[in-house]
Structure formats: C-alpha cells, structure tokens
C-alpha positions as CSV (number, residue, x, y, z in Angstrom):
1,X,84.1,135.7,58.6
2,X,86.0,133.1,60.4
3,X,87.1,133.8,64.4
4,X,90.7,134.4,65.0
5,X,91.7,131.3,67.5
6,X,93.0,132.3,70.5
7,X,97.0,130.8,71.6
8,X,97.8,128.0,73.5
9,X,99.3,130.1,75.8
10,X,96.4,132.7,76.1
11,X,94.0,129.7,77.2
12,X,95.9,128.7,79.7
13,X,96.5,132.2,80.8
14,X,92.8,132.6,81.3
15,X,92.0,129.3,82.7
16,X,95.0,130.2,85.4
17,X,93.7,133.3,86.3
18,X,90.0,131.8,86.2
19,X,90.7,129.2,88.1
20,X,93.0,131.4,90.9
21,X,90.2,133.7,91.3
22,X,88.0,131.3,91.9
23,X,90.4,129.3,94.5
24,X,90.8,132.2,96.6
25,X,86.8,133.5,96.6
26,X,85.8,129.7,97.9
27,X,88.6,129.1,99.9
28,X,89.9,125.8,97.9
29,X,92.4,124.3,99.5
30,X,93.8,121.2,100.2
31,X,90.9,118.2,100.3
32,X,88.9,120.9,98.8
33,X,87.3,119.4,95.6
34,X,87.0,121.6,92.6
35,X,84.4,120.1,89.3
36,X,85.8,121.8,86.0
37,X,83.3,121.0,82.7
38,X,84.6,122.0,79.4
39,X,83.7,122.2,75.8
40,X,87.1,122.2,73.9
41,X,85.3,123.2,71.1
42,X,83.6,126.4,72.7
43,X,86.9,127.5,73.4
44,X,88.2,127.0,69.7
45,X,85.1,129.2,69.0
46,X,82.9,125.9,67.6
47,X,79.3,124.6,68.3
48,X,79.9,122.0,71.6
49,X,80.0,118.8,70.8
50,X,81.5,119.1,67.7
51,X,85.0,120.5,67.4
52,X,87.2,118.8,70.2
53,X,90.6,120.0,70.3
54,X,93.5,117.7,72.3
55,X,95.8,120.9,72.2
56,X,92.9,123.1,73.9
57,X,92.8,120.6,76.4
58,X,96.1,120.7,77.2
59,X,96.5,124.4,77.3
60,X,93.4,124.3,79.7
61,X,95.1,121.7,82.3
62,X,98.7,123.5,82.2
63,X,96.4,126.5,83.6
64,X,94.3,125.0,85.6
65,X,97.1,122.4,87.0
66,X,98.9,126.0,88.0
67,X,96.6,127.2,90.2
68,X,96.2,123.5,91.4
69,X,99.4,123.3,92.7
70,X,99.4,127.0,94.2
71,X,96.3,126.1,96.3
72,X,96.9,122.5,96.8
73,X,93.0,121.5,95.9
74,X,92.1,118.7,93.9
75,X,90.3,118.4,90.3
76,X,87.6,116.2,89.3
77,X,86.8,117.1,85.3
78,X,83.4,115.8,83.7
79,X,83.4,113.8,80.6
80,X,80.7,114.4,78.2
81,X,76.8,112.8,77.8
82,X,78.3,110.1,76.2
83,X,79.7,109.0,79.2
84,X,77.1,110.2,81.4
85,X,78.8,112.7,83.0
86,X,81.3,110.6,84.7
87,X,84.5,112.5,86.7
88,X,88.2,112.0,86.0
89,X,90.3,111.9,89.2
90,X,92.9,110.6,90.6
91,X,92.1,107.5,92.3
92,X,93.3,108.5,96.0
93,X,90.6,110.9,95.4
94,X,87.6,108.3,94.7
95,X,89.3,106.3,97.8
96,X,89.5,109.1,100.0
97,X,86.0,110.1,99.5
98,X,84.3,106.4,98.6
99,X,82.7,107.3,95.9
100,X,81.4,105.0,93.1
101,X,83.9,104.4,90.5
102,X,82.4,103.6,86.7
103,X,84.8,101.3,84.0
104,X,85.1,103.3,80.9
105,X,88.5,105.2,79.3
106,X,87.5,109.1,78.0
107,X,88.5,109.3,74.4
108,X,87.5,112.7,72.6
109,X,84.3,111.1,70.8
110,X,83.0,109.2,74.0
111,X,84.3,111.4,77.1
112,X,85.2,114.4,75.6
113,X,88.5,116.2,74.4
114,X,89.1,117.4,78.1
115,X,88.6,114.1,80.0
116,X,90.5,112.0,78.0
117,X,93.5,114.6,78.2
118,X,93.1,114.7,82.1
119,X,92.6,110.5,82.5
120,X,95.9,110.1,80.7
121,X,97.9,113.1,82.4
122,X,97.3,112.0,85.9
123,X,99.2,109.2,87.5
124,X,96.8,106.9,88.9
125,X,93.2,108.1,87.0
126,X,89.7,106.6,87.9
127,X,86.3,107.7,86.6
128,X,83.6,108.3,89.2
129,X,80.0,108.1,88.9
130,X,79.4,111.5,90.7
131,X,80.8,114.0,93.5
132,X,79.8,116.7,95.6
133,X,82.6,119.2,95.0
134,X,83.3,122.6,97.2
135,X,83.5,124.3,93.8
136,X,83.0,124.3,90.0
137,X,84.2,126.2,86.9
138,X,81.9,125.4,83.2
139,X,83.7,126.7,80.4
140,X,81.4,126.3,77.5
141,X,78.4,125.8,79.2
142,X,78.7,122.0,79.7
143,X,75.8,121.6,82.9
144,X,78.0,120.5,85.7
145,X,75.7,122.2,88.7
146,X,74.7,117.9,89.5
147,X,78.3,117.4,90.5
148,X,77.9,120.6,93.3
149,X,77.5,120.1,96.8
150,X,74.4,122.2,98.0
151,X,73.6,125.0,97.9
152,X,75.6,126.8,95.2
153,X,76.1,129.8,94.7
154,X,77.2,131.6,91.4
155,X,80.1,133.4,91.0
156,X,81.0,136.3,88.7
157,X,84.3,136.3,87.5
158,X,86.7,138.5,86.2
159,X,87.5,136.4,83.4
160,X,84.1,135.9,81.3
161,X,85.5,133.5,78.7
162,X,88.7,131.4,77.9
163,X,88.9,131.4,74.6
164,X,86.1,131.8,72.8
165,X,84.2,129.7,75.3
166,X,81.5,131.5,78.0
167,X,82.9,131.0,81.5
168,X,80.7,130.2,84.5
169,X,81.2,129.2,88.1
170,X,80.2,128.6,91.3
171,X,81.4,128.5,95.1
172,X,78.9,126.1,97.6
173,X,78.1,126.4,101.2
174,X,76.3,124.4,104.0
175,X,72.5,125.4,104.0
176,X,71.2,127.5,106.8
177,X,68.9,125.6,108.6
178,X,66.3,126.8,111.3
179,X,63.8,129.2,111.3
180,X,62.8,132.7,113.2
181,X,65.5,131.7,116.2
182,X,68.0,130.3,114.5
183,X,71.5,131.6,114.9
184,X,73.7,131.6,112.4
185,X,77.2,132.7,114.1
186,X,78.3,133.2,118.3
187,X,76.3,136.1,119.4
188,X,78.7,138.9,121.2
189,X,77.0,138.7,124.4
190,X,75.4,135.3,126.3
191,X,71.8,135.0,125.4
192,X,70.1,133.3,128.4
193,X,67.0,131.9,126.1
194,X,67.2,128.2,125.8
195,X,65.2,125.7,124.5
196,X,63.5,122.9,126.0
C-alpha cells in the first residue's frame, strides 16, 4: 500500500514549528548560525537519495525562512555526498565568519533537492566547505553532527517528523573545562581560595 503524501502546506507547517521550537530552546538569534540537512525524499516518504522533490524543498524553506525571519538567525543547508557536504549560505555569511568557500552550483542529482532550492532562493548564495553552527535540524537523517560546533547536545522535539521524514536536532554549548575546582558560574558569596 502506497503512503498518502503529506501537503505543501503541512511540510512547511512542521518545519515552522520545528524549526521555532528549536530557535527558542538554543537561543538562535541574530549571528546565531543554524545547519538544516534534509532528504526531500524522506519527507515524500521515499528511500534518501532517491526521490528528490523541488516542491518539498520549497515548502521546507517557506517554513523554515518563517521562523528565520521571526528570530533573525541565519541558515546554512548541507548539500548531499555528492557534493561533500558542502553549506549553502549567503555570502555575507561566509565573509562574516571567513570560512572556506568551495566552486560548485547544487542541482538535485549533485547537491541535493534542498540545496539547490536554497542556492537559487537566496540573493547573494556561496557554498562553504564547513561551519561550526550554534544549532542544527536533520530531517531525514542526512549526518550533519560535522557541521556542529562542540559539544552538542540532542534535542527532543515536539515535532518527530515533517512529512514522512524522521526529525532530529541538536542545540551546542562551550565545553566545561577544569576539573575538581572548577567553577562553572559566580558563586553567591566571595570565596577567598585562590590559586597560585
């Protein structure tokens, strides 16, 4: 029996309220950079990798572009293997954080449905080698924990798929360094043990 496909505007219902959820539980924000990896064809309820869907796509930035521009972060999305992984961003992006910028143009067979809708909906797109985003969302089970900053830390969220697709994510934070004495916030009241 074949799987009823979900709307357009179901997809980027979910992905909205995904993607909010996420930007309020690791305080995205503007500067904040969130990694989103999709399999189009997850969310049409195929194998990954083999079913990319333009329209998908599309449904999946109008929802993730909403909460975008409600929280003011910015998006980096990860093509597919055949690209190595490479980011779509906006190019004040790459500037502003000096990464390494890679020549190639997504298309659905060599980037991925998802990238290549992103690289031709922004206004100034670049592809980046890698990043070290605040954030990430993997809908469909792409692998995008090498884009995260350390150490990350996985998030349950309300919404457990978009579509058809298995939804995963994941907030980062410094790591706690030190040992037996170190603090890890202002004590209440001055501690008079120093080292030397």
């Amino acid at each position: 029996m074949e799987k009823k496909q979900t709307s357009g505007d179901t997809i980027r219902e979910q992905a909205e309220l995904a993607v909010r959820e996420l930007a309020q539980t690791a305080g995205l924000k503007p500067g904040r950079i969130l990694v989103v990896g999709t399999s189009t064809s997850e969310v049409a309820g195929r194998h990954i990798g083999t079913s990319g869907a333009l329209d998908v796509a599309q449904s999946l930035l109008e929802g993730i572009g909403a909460a975008q521009a409600e929280f003011g972060f910015d998006v980096a999305y990860q093509c597919c293997e055949h690209l190595n992984r490479a980011l779509v961003l906006e190019r004040p992006v790459l500037e502003r954080l000096n990464l390494r910028e890679v020549s190639a143009v997504p298309v659905p067979k060599a980037g991925g449905s998802m990238a290549s809708a992103a690289y031709r909906a922004m206004a100034d797109p670049a592809l980046a080698e890698t990043i070290e985003a605040h954030a990430g969302i993997d809908i469909g089970e792409t692998l995008i924990g090498m884009h995260l900053r350390r150490v990350a830390v996985p998030l349950r969220l309300s919404v457990r798929q978009i579509g058809e697709a298995r939804v995963n994510a994941a907030l980062t934070r410094p790591p706690l360094i030190g040992g037996e004495r170190a603090m890890y916030r202002i004590p209440e009241e001055a501690d008079s043990t120093f080292c030397e």
